[in-house]
C-alpha positions as CSV (number, residue, x, y, z in Angstrom):
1,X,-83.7,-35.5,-16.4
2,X,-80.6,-36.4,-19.0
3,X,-78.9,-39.4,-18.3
4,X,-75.4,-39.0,-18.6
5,X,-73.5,-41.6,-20.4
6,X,-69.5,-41.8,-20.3
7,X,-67.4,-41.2,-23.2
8,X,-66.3,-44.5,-22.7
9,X,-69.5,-46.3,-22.9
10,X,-70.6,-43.9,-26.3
11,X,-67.2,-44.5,-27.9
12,X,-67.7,-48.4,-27.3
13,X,-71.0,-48.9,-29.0
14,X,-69.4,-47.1,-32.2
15,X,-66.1,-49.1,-31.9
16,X,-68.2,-52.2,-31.8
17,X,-70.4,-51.8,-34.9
18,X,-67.1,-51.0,-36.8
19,X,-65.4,-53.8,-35.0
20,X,-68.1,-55.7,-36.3
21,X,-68.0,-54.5,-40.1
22,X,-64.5,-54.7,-39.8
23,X,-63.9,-58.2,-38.6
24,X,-66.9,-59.9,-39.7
25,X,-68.5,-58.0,-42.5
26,X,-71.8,-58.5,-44.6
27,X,-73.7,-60.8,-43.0
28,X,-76.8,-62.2,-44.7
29,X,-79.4,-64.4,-43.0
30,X,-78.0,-67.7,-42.3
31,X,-74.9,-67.1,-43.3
32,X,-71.4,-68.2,-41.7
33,X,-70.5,-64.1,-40.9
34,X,-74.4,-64.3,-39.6
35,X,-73.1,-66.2,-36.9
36,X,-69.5,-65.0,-36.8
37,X,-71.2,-61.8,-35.9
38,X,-73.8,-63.4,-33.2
39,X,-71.2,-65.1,-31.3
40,X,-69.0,-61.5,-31.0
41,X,-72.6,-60.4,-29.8
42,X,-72.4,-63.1,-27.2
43,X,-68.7,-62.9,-26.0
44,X,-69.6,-58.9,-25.2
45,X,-72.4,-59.4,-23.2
46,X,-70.8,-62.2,-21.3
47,X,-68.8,-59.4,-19.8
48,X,-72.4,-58.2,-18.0
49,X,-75.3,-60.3,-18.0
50,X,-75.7,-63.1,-15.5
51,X,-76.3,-65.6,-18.2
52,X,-76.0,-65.2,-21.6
53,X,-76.5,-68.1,-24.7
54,X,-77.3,-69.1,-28.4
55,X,-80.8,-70.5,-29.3
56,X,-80.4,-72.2,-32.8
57,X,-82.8,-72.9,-35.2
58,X,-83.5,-73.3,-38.8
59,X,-85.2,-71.8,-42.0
60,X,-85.5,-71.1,-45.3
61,X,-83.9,-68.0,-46.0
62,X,-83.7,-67.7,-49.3
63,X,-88.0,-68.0,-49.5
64,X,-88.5,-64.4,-48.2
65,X,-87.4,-62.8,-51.4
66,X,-87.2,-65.5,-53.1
67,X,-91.0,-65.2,-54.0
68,X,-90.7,-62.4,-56.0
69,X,-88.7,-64.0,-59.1
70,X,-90.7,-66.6,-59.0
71,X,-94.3,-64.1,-59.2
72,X,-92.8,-62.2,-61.8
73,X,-91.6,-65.0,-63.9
74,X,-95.8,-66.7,-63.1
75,X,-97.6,-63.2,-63.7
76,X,-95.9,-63.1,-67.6
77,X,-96.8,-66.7,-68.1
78,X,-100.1,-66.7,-66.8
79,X,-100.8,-63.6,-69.3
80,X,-99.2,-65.4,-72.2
81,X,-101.3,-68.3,-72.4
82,X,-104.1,-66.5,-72.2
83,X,-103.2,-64.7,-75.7
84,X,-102.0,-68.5,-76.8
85,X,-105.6,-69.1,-76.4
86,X,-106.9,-67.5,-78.9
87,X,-105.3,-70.1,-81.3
88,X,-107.2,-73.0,-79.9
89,X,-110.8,-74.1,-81.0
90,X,-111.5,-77.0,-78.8
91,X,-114.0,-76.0,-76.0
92,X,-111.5,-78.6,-73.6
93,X,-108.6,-76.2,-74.3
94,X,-110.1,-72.9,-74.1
95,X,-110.8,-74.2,-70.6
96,X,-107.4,-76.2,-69.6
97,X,-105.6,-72.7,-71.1
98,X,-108.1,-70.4,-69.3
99,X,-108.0,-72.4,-66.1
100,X,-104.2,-72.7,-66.1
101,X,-103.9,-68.9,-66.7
102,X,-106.1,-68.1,-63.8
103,X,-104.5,-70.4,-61.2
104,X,-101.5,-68.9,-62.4
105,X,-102.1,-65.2,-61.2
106,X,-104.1,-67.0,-57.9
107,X,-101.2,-68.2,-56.8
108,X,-98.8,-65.6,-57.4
109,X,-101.3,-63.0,-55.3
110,X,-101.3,-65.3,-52.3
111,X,-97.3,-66.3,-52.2
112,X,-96.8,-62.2,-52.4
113,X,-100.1,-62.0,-49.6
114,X,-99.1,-64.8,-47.2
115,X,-95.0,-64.1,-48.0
116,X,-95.0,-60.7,-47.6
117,X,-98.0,-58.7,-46.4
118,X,-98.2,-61.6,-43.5
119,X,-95.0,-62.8,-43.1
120,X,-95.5,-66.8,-42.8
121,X,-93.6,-69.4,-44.4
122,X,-96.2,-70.2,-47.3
123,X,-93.6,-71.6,-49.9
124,X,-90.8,-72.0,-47.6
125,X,-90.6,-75.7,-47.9
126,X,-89.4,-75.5,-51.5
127,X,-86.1,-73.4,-50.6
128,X,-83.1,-75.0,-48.2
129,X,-82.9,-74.9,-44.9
130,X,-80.5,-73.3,-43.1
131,X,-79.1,-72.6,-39.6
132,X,-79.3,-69.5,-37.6
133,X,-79.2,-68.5,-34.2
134,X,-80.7,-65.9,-31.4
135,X,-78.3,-64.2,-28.8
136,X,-80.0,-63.9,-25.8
137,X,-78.5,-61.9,-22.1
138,X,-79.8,-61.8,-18.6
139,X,-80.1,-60.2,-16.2
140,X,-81.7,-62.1,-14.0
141,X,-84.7,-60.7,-11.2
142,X,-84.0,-59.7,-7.5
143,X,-86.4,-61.8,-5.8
144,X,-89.5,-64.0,-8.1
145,X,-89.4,-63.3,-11.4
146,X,-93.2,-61.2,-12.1
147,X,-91.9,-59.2,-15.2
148,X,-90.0,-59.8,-17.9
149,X,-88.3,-57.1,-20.2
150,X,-87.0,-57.2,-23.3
151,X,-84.6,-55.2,-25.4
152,X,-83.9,-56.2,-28.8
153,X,-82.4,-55.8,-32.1
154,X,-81.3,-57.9,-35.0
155,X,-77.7,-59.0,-36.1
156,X,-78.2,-60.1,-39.8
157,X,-77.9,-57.5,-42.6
158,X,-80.0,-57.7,-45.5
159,X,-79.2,-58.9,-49.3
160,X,-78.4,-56.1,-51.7
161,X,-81.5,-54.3,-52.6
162,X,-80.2,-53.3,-57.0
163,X,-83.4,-51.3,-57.2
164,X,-82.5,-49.0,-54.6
165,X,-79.3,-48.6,-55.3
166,X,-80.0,-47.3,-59.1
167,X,-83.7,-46.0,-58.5
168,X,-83.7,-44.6,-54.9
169,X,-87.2,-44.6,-53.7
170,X,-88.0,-44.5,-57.2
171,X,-88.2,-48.7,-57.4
172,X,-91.6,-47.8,-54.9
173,X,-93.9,-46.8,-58.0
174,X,-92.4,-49.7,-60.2
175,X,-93.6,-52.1,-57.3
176,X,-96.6,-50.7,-56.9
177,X,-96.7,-51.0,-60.4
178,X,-96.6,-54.5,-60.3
179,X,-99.2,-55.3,-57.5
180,X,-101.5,-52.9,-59.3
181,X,-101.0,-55.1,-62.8
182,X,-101.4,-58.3,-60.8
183,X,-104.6,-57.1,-59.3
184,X,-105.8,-56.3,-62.6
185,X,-105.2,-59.5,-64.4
186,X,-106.4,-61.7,-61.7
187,X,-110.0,-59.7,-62.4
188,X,-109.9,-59.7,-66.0
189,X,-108.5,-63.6,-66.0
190,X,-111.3,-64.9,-63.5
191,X,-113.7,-63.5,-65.7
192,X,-112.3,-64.9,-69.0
193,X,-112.5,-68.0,-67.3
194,X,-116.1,-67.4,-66.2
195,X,-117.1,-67.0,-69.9
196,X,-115.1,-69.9,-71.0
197,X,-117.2,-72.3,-68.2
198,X,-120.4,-70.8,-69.0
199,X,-119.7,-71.4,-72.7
200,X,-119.4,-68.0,-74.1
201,X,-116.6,-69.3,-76.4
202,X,-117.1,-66.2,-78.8
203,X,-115.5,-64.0,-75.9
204,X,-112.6,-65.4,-76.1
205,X,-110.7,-62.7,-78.0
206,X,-112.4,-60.3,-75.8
207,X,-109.4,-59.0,-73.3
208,X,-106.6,-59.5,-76.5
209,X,-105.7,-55.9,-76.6
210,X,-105.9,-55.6,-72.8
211,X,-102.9,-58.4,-71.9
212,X,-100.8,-57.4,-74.4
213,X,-101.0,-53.6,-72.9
214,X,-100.9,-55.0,-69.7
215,X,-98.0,-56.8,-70.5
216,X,-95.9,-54.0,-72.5
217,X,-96.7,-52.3,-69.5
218,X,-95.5,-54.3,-67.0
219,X,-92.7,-55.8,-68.3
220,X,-90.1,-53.1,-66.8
221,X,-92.3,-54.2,-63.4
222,X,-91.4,-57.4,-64.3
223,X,-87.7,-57.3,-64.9
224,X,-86.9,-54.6,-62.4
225,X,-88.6,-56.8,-60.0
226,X,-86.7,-60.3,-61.6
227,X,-83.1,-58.4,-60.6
228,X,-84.6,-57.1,-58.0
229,X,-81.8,-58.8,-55.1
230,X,-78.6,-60.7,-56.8
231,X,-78.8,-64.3,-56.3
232,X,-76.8,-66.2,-53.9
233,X,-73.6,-64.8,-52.5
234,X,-73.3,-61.8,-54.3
235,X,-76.2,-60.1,-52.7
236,X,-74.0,-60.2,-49.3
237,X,-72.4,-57.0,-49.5
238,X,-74.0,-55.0,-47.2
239,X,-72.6,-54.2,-43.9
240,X,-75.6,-53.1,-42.0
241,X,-74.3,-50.8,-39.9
242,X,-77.1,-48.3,-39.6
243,X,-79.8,-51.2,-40.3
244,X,-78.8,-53.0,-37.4
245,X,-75.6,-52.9,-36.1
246,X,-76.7,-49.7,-34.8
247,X,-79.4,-51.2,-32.4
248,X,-77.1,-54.5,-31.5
249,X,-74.2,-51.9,-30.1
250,X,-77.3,-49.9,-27.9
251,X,-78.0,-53.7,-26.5
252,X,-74.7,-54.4,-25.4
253,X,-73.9,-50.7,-24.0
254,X,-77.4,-51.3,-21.9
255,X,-75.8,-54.5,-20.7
256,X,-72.7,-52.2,-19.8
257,X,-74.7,-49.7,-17.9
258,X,-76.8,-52.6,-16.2
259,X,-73.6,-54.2,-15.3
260,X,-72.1,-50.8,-13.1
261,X,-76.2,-49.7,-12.3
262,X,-77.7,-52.9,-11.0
263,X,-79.7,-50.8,-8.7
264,X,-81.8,-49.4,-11.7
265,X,-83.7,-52.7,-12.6
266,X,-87.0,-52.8,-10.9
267,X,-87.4,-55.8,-8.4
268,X,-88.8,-58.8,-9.4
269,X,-88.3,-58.3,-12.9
270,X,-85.8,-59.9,-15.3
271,X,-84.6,-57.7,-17.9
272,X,-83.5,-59.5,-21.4
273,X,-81.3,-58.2,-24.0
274,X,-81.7,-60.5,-27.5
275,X,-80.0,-59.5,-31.1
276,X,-82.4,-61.8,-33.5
277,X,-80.6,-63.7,-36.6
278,X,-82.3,-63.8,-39.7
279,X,-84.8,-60.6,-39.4
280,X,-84.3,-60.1,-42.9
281,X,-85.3,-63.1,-44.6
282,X,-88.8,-62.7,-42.8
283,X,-88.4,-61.9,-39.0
284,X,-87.3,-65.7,-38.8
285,X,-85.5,-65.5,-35.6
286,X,-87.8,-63.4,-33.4
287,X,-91.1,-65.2,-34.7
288,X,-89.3,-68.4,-33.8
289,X,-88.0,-66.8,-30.7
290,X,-91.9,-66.2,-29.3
291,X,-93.0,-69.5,-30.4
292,X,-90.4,-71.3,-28.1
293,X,-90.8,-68.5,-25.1
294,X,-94.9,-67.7,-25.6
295,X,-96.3,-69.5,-22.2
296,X,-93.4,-67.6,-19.9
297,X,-93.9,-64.7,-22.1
298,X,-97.6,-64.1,-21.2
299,X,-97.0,-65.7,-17.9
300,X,-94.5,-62.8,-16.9
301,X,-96.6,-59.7,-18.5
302,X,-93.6,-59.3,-20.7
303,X,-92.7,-55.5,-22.6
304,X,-90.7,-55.6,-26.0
305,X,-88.5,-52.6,-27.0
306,X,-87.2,-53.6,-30.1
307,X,-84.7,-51.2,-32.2
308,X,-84.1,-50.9,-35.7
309,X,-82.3,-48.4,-37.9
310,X,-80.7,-45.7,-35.8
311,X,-79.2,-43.0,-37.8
312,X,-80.1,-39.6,-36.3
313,X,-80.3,-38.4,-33.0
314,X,-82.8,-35.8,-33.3
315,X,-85.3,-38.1,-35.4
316,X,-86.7,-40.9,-33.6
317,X,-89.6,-42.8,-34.3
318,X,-92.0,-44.6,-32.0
319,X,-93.8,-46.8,-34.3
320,X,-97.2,-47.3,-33.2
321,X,-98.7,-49.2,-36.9
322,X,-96.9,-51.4,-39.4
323,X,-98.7,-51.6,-42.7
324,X,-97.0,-53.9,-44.5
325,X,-98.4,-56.7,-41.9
326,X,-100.8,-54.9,-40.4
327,X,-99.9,-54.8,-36.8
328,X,-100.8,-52.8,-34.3
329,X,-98.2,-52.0,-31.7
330,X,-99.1,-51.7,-27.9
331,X,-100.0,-48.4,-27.3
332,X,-98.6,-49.0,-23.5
333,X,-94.8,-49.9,-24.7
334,X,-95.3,-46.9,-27.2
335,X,-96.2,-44.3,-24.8
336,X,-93.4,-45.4,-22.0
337,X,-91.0,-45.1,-25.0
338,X,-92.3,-41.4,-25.6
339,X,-91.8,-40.6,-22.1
340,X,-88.6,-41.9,-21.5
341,X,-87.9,-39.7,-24.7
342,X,-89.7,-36.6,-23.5
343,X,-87.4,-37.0,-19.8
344,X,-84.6,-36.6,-21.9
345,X,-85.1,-33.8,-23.7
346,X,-85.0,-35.7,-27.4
347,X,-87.3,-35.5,-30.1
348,X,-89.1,-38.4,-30.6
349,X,-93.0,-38.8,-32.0
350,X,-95.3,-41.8,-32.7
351,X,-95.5,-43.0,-36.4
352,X,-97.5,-45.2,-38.6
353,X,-100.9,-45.2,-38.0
354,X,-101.5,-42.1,-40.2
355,X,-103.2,-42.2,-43.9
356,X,-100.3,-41.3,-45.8
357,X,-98.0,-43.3,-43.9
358,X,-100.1,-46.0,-44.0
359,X,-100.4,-46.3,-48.1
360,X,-96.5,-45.4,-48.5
361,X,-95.9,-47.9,-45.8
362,X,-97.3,-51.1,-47.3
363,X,-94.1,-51.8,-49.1
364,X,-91.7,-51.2,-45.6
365,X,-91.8,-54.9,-44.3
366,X,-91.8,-55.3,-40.4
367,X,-89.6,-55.4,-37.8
368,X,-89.6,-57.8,-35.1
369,X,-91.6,-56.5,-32.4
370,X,-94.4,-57.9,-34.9
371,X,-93.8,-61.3,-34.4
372,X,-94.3,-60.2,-30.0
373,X,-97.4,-58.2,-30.7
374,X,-99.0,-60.5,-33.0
375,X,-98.9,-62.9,-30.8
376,X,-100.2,-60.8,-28.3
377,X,-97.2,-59.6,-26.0
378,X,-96.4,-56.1,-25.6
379,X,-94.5,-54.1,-27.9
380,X,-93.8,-51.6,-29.9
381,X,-90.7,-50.7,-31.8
382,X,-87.9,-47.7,-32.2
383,X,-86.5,-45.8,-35.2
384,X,-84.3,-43.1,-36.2
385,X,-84.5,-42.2,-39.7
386,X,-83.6,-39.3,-42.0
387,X,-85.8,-40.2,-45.3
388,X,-83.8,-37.5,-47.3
389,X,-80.8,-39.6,-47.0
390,X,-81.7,-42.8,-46.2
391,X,-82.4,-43.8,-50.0
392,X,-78.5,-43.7,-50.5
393,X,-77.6,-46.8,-48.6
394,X,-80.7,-48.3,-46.9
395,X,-79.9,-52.2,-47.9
396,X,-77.1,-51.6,-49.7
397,X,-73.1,-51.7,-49.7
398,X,-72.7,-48.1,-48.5
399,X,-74.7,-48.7,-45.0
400,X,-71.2,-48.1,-43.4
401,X,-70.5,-46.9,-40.0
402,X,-70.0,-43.2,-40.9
403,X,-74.1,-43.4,-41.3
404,X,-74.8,-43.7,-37.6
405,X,-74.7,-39.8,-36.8
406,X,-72.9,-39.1,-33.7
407,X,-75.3,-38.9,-30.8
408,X,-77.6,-41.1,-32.1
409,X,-76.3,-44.1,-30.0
410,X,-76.6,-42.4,-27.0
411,X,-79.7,-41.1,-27.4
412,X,-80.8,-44.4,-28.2
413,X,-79.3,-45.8,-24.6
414,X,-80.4,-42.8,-22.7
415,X,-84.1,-43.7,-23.8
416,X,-83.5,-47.4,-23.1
417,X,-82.4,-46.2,-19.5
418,X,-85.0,-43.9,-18.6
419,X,-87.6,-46.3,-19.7
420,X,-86.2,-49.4,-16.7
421,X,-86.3,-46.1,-14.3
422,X,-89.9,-45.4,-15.0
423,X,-90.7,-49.2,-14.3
424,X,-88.8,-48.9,-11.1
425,X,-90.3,-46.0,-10.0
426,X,-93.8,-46.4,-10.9
């Protein structure tokens, strides 16, 4: 089996991501070409879905990576009192210093854990609010409604990453770096302050040496880290063509095909087709998304197929395991994706669950079939990556149109295709 797709329909999706970059541009979370950008989404799949519409909500974009200046800035202060210490004589201060240092460190490993490596809106409150918005087609069932199925992607590109751009993937050992001397410290400070409770005031001296290595060490952690993404506006120069514009154009030429090949959607099953806003300040828009739609989620035995990053078309990734946040995709949606791959003819394997994968992965952040699985509906999500290239303008100003390798769109759609004909035909 090779579904064919027309000329037409492959040269539309890559007139519409450079429609997109063209007209609209960069278009960072929450942002006014965030929207611009969602409401083109919109006005092309009015053209095929029975029903199509904005769900708005808000957030705090700016908390995501926002966290990290304000670790990195904590981390160095925490350290510094602690070698401030030394010059007091007072039991009273030795504590209040100690303590101080301690809940320093504390907190800066739980805003990167609960930020981060989980994804929730820990110190959200303390950045603005800000509007964004879901796109979200239909196509609605023949007959009840039993099963819903989604397709999704995201329409918001992400802030400048500066490390990247100077270090290639050589910023991932200087981040590292810095988790490693955070560990560290928050050991060595909880057990300074242990001494200083249980009144070993003589000890005080005893990790001197240690913080000031710790900190010569770490301060070009610290400052890589600081610059890490410009602040405000002039982080919003990347286009995101490959990362997702890529994925949004597949959406909307499924609606295409859908609209001509009605007869391939299964009966009794409503097939969705959502671009998310803000993905890249946190998955904001899809984990808001689930908690609106949960009940009718797990009511109609939904399946996600989200897609993110499509650049090659003999390279695609079923990913199965997301380490950053530690979610386990559904091993169902994974293995219908393979398939539908495997009918076609193109390459396609599971990834993320292996060792290596696993370590390298913590730093990769999630996509937004994690907000669906950890909340316990189906999904799994779909890749396309060449890593040898990938480093030269993955969140950054040169992730232009010319990055999405001819084929790879199709591809892309042929799977999405194949995979509604297996439900039918099962």
């Amino acid at each position: 089996m090779n579904t064919e797709i027309s000329k037409e329909d492959s040269d539309y999706m890559y007139n519409l991501v450079q429609r997109i970059v063209d007209e609209v541009g960069p278009r960072m979370p929450c942002s006014p070409q965030e929207a611009e950008g969602a409401n083109i989404i919109k006005d092309e799949l009015e053209k095929s879905c029975d029903e199509v519409f904005l769900e708005p909500f808000e957030c705090h974009p700016k908390a995501f990576l926002g966290w990290i200046k304000m670790i990195v800035i904590m981390v160095p202060i925490s350290m510094i009192l602690h070698l401030l210490m030394q010059f007091a004589s007072e039991m009273i201060w030795l504590i209040i210093f100690t303590a101080i240092s301690f809940v320093l460190v504390l907190l800066s490993l739980l805003i990167m854990w609960e930020e981060f490596f989980n994804y929730k809106e820990f110190i959200d409150i303390i950045f603005r609010k800000k509007s964004s918005q879901n796109v979200v087609g239909k196509f609605k069932s023949k007959g009840e409604v039993k099963k819903i199925i989604i397709f999704s992607s995201h329409i918001d590109s992400a802030l400048q990453f500066n490390l990247l751009k100077v270090l290639k993937w050589g910023f991932i050992p200087l981040a590292f770096g810095a988790i490693i001397i955070l560990l560290i410290w928050l050991v060595l400070s909880a057990i300074s302050l242990t001494f200083m409770v249980i009144g070993f005031i003589e000890l005080k001296a005893i990790f001197f040496s240690t913080v000031i290595w710790l900190l010569i060490v770490g301060s070009p952690c610290f400052l890589g880290l600081f610059f890490f993404v410009p602040l405000g506006e002039k982080g919003n120069v990347v286009p995101g063509s490959v990362d997702n514009l890529s994925s949004c154009s597949v959406i909307v030429g499924l609606g295409r095909y859908l609209k001509s090949h009605r007869d391939i959607i299964p009966e009794n099953t409503e097939i969705r087709l959502i671009s998310f806003g803000s993905e890249e300040s946190g998955l904001r828009g899809s984990y808001r998304y689930v908690a609106a739609h949960l009940e009718e989620l797990k009511k109609f035995d939904a399946m996600v197929f989200n897609m993110d990053g499509l650049e090659t078309p003999d390279k695609f990734l079923v990913i199965e395991y997301e380490p950053t946040t530690r979610t386990k995709h559904s091993e169902e949606v994974v293995q219908k994706i393979l398939k539908a791959a495997k009918m076609n003819d193109i390459k396609a394997k599971k990834f993320g669950a292996g060792k290596l994968e696993k370590t390298v992965g913590k730093l990769s952040g999630g996509s937004d079939a994690a907000a669906f699985s950890k909340s316990n509906v189906k999904a799994a999500f779909l890749n396309s990556a060449d890593w040898k290239t990938r480093s030269s303008y993955y969140h950054q100003s040169t992730d232009t149109p010319d990055k999405i390798r001819k084929g790879t769109l199709e591809n892309a759609l042929r799977i999405c295709i194949t995979f509604i004909l297996n439900e039918k035909n099962k």
